[in-house]
C-alpha positions as CSV (number, residue, x, y, z in Angstrom):
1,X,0.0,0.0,0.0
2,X,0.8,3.4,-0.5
3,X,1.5,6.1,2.6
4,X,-1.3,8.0,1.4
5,X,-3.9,4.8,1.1
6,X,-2.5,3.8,4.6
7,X,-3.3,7.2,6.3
8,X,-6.4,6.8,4.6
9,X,-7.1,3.3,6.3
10,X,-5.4,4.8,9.8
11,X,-8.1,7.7,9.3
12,X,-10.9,5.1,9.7
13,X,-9.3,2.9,12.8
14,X,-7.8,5.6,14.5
15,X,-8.9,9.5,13.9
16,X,-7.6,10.7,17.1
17,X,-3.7,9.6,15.7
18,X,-4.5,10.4,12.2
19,X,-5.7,14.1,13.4
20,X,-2.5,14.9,15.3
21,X,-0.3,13.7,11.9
22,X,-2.4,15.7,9.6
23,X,-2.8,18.7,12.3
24,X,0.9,19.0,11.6
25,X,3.5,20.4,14.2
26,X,2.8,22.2,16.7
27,X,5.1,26.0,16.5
28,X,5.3,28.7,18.8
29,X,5.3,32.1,17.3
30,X,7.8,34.6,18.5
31,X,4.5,36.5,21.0
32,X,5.0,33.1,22.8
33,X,1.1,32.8,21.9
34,X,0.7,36.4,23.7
35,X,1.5,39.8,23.5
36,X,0.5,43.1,25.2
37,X,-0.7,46.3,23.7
38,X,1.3,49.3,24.1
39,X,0.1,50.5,27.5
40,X,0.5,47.1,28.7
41,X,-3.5,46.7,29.5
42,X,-4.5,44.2,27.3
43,X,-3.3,40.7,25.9
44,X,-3.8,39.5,23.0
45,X,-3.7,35.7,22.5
46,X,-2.8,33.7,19.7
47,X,-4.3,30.1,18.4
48,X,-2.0,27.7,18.3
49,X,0.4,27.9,15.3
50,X,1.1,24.5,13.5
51,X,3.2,23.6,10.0
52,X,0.6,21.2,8.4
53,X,0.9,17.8,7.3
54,X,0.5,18.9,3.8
55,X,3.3,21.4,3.4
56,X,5.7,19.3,4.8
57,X,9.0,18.0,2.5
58,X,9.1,14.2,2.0
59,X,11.7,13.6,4.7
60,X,9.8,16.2,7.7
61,X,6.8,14.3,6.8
62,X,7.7,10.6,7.0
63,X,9.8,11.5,10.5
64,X,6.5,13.4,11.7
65,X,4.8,10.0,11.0
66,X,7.0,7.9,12.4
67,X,7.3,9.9,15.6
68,X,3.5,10.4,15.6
69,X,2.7,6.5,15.3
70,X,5.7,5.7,17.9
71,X,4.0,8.1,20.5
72,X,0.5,6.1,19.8
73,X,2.1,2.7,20.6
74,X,4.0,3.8,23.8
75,X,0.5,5.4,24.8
76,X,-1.0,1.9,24.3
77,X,2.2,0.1,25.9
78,X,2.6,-2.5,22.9
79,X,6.3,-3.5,21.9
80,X,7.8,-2.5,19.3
81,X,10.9,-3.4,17.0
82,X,12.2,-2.2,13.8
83,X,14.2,-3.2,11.5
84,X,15.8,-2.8,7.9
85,X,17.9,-4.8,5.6
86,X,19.4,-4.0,2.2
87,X,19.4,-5.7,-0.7
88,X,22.5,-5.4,-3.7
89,X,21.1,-5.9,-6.6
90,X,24.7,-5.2,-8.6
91,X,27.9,-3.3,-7.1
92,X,26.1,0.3,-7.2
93,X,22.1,0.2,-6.6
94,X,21.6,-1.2,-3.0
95,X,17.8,-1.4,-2.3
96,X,16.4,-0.3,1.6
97,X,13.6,-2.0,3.0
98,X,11.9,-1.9,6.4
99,X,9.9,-4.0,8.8
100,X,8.1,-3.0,12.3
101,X,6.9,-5.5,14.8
102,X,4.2,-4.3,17.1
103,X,3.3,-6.3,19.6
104,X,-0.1,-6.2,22.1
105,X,-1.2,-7.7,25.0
106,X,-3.9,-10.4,24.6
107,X,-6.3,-11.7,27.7
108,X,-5.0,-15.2,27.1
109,X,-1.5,-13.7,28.2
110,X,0.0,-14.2,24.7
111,X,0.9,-11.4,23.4
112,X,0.4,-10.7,19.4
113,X,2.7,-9.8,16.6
114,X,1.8,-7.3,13.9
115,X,4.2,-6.9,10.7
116,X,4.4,-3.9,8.5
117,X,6.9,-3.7,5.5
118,X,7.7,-0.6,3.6
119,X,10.0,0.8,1.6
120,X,10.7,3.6,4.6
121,X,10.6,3.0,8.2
122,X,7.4,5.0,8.3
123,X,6.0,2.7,5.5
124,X,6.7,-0.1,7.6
125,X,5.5,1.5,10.9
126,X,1.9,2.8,9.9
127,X,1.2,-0.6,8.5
128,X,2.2,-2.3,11.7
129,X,0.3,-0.2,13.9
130,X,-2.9,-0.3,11.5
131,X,-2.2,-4.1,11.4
132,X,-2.7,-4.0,15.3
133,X,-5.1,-1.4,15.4
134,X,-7.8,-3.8,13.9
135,X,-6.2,-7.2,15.7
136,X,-6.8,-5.2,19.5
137,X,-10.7,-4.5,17.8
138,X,-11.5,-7.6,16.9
């Protein structure tokens, strides 16, 4: 799957994570979110500033994903584990791919395992924490 047809899938299982990716993140503007008018008798406040989802470069974005999704499975206490391995395919091109490993807690005391591949570590971790998303529902 694609990163944008898994945050469309993550959208329907878990809105709360999927708002706080596409929210974006969060910035404080140089008022500190407050300033005072010149006689020092009013403030002003400020909403909160954030650099959307949408205008972020490649790179910002797939590290605001991964941290996002990270945050999510530490809230939940599951396990996690990544990995990557690279792949030669002749003496110049090496190929990168990814796995995450998420694992729940289960009443019969066994605990789950959810696999994600991708070809970035966000890739990989989205689809692993989707994956376990639906396992915990059912």
């Amino acid at each position: 799957m694609t990163l944008s047809e898994l945050l469309e899938e993550l959208k329907g299982i878990d809105p709360d994570t999927w708002d706080v990716i596409v929210r974006g993140i969060p910035l404080k503007p140089f008022c500190q979110y407050f300033t005072l008018d010149r006689c020092g008798q009013r403030a002003h406040q400020y909403p909160d500033a954030y650099l959307p989802f949408s205008q972020m470069e490649r790179d910002v974005a797939l590290s605001w994903i991964q941290g996002c999704i990270q945050r999510a499975i530490e809230q939940r206490e599951w396990d996690l584990r990544q990995d990557q391995w690279v792949v030669n395919l002749d003496s110049t091109d090496e190929v990168y791919y990814y796995s995450a490993i998420v694992a729940g807690i289960s009443e019969t005391g066994r605990s789950p395992e959810y696999e994600g591949r991708g070809k970035s570590q966000a890739d990989a971790l989205l689809a692993a924490y989707i994956a376990a998303v639906k396992g915990e529902k059912q």
